[in-house]
C-alpha positions in Angstrom: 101.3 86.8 91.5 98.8 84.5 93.3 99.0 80.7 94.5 96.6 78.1 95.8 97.8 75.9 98.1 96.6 72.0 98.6 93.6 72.9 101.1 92.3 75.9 98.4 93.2 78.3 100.7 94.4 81.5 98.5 97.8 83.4 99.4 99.2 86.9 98.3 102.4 86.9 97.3 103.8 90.1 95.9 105.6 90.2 92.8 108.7 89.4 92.7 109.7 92.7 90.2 108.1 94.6 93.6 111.1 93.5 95.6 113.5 94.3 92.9 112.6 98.4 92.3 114.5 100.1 94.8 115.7 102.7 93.6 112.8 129.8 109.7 110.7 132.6 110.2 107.8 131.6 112.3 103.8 132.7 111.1 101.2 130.7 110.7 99.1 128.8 107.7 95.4 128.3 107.5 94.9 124.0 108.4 91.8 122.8 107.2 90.0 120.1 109.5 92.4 120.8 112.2 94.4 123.8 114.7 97.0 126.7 112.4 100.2 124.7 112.0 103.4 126.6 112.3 105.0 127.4 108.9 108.0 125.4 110.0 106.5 122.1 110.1 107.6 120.0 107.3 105.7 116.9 106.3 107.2 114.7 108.7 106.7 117.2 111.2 103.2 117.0 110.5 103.3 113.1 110.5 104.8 113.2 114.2 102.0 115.7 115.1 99.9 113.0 113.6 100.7 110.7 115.8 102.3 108.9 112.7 105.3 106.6 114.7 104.8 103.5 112.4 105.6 105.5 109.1 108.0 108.0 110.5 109.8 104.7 112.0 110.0 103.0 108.4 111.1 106.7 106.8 113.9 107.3 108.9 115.1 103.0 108.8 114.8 103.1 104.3 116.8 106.0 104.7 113.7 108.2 103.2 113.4 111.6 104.8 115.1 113.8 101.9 112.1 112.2 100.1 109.6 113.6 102.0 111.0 116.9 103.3 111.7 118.2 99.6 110.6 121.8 98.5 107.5 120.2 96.6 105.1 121.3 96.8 103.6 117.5 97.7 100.7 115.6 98.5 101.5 112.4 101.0 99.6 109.6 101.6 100.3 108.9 105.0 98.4 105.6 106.9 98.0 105.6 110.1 100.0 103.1 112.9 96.5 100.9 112.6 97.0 100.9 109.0 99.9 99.5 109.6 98.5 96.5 112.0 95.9 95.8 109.6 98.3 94.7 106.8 97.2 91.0 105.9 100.0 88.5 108.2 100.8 87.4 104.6 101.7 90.9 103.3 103.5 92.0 107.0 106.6 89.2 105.8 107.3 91.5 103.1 107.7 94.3 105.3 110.5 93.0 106.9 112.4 93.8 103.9 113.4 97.4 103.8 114.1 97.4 100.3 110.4 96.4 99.8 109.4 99.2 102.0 111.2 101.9 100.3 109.0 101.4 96.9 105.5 101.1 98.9 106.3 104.7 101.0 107.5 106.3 97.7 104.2 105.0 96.3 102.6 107.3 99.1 104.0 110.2 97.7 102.5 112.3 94.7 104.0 116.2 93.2 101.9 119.3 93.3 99.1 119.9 96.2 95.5 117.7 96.0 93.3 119.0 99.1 90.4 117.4 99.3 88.2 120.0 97.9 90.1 119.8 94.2 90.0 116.0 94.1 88.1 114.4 91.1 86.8 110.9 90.6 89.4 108.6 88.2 92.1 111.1 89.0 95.4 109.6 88.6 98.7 111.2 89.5 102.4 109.9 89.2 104.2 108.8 92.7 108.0 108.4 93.3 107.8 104.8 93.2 109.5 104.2 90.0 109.7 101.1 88.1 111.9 100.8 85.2 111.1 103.8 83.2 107.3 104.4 84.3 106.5 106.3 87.9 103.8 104.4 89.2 100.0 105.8 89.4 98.2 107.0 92.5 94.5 106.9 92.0 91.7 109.0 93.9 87.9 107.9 93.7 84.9 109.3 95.2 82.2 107.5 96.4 78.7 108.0 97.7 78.9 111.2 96.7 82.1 112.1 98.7 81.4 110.1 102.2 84.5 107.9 100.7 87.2 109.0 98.8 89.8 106.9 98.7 93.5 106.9 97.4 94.3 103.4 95.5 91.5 101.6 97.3 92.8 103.1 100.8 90.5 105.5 102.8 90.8 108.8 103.2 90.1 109.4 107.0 91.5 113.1 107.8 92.4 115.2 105.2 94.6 118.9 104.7 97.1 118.3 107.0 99.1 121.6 105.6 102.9 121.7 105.9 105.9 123.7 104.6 106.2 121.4 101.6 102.7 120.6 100.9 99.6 118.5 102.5 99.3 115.2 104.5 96.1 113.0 103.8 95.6 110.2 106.1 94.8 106.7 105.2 93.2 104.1 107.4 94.9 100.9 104.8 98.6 101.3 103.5 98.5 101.5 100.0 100.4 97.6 99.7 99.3 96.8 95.9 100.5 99.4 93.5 99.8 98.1 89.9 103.1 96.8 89.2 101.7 94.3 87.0 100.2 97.0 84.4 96.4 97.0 82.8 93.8 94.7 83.9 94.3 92.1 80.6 97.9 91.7 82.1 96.7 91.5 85.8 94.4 88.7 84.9 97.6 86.4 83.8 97.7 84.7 86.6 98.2 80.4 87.8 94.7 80.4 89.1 92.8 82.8 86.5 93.8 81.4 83.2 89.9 80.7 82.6 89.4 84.6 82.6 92.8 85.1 80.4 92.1 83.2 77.7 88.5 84.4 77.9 89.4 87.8 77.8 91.3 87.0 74.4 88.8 84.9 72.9 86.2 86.8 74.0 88.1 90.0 71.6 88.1 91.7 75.3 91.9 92.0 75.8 92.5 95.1 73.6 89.8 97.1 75.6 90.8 96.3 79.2 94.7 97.4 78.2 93.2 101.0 77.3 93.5 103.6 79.5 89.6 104.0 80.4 89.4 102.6 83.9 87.0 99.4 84.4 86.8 96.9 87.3 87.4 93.5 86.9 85.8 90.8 88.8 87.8 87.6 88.0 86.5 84.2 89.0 89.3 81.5 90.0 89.7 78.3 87.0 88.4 76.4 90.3 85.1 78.6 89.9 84.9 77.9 86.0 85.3 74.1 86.6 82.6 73.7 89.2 80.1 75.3 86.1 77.2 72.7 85.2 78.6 70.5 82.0 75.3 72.8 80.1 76.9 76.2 80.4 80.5 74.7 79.2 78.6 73.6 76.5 77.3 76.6 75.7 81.0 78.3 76.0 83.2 75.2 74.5 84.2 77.2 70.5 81.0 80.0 70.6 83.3 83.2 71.0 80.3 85.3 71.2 79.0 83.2 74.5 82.5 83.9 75.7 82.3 87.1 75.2 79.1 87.9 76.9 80.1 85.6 79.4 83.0 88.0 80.2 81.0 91.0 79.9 79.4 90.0 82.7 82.7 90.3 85.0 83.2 93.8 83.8 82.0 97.2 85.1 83.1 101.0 83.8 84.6 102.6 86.6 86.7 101.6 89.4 85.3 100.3 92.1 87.5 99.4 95.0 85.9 97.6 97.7 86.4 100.0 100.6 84.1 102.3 98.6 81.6 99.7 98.6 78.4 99.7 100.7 75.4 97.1 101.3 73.1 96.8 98.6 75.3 99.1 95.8 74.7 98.1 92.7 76.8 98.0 89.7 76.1 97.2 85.9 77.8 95.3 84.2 79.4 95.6 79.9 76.7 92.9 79.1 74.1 94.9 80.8 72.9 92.6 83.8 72.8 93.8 87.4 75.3 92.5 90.1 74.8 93.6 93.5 77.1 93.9 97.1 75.8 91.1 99.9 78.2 91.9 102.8 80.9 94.2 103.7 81.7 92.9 106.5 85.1 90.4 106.4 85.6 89.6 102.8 83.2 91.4 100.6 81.0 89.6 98.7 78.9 90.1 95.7 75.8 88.2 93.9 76.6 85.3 96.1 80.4 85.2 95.0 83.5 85.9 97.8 86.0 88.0 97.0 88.9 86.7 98.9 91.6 88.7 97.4 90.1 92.0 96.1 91.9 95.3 94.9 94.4 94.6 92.9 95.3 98.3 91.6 95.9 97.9 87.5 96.9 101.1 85.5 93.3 101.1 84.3 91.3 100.0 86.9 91.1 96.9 89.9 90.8 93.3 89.7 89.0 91.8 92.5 89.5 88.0 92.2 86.0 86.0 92.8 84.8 82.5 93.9 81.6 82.5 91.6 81.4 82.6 87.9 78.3 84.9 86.7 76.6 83.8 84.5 74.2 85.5 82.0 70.4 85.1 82.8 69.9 83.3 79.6 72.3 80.7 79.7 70.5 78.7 82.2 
């Protein structure tokens, strides 16, 4: 869920259903990337070899380490102490909360073993993190042809950290937004993106953006739609098909996470028009338009929330 605050300023504030989930013999193994690792190091073992205190701190305080010293075999997502640090001041309250803690490192923990070398673009795999009836996605993308791969929008940085009971991957961003709010058409029901909402469903655009085929959403704030020139709401105000091409535009197949992003990428949009990355640096920003809250993880894709409407070519 999102506010906007009397200045404009935008806040994250997690969803409230987020806070509610709780719920030796001695030879050696081959360690990809890194020195033989005894056959008695488990995946917390690993993490403290790691250098991993941040984590291993919040495992051992939710009460966690059965979790992630099972037979598996696993694959753990595990970020590093400036991972940790990083976490937007806005996002850090919530860690105070141990409860809210618990989902998010159950979320950096998938079954069966992913090294790097058998990871696929779009893969998704179920975590721990459970919610209701449904265990919650991880997703892996590749981009630049491998130079970033990342795991739910967060950087791989040092990969096949082998242990008993699987591998350790390590992230250089926790994994914070797991798509608790479902596909992209449900993400985009938010206070400050109704515009994009309704647009969605009269543009005959919801159906395909709750499939499973993974897409990337750029979604302007209403604040962006109501600073359009009174001759493109014209053109919108009962002409579906303008909406429709008008939404278009804020769509790409794929998903496209912003810490796969480079300078100068370009992506296509569903209408067919070219949008391209500015800057990287800070808050990304792309065809002119911030994105001051990017990667919100859906089931089918990521939502980056925009400050500029883009609009088609011939509607000015």
């Amino acid at each position: 869920m999102l506010r906007i605050n009397l200045h404009g300023t935008l806040h994250l504030i997690i969803p409230a259903i987020l806070l509610k989930c709780l719920q030796c013999k001695t030879h050696f193994a081959t360690n990809p990337g890194g020195p033989p690792r005894e056959i008695g190091d488990n995946v917390l073992d690993v993490a403290t070899r790691l250098g991993a205190t941040t984590f291993l701190d919040f495992v051992h305080r939710t009460n966690l380490t059965r979790n992630f010293t099972q037979a598996g075999p696993l694959t753990v997502f595990i970020p590093s102490n400036q991972a940790f640090e990083e976490i937007p001041a806005n996002v850090k309250d919530f860690f105070q909360d141990l409860s809210y803690v618990k989902t998010i490192l159950l979320y950096h923990i998938i079954h069966g073993l992913h090294p790097k070398n058998s990871i696929e673009n779009e893969a998704v795999f179920k975590s721990e993190y459970k919610m209701e009836d449904t265990f919650l996605d991880v997703r892996l993308n590749i981009y630049h042809e491998g130079e970033i791969i990342t795991a739910s929008g967060s950087p791989i940085v040092h990969f096949d950290n082998v242990a008993t009971n699987g591998i350790v991957h390590m992230l250089s961003r926790v994994m914070y937004l797991p798509p608790v709010s479902g596909t992209l058409t449900q993400e985009a029901y938010t206070p400050i993106t109704r515009y994009v909402a309704y647009g969605l469903m009269d543009g005959g655009l919801s159906e395909r953006l709750n499939r499973r085929e993974p897409y990337t959403l750029f979604a302007p704030t209403d604040l962006a739609f109501e600073q359009l020139p009174n001759k493109t709401m014209q053109i919108l105000v009962g002409n579906k098909t303008a909406i429709r091409r008008l939404m278009e535009n804020h769509i790409v197949a794929g998903t496209y996470f912003t810490k796969g992003m480079k300078e100068s990428d370009q992506f296509t949009t569903l209408l067919g028009e070219t949008i391209e990355v500015d800057s990287i640096k800070g808050n990304v920003t792309i065809n002119g338009a911030l994105l001051p809250l990017p990667d919100f993880t859906a089931t089918n894709g990521v939502l980056h929330l925009s400050t500029k409407v883009f609009v088609p070519l011939d509607f000015c």
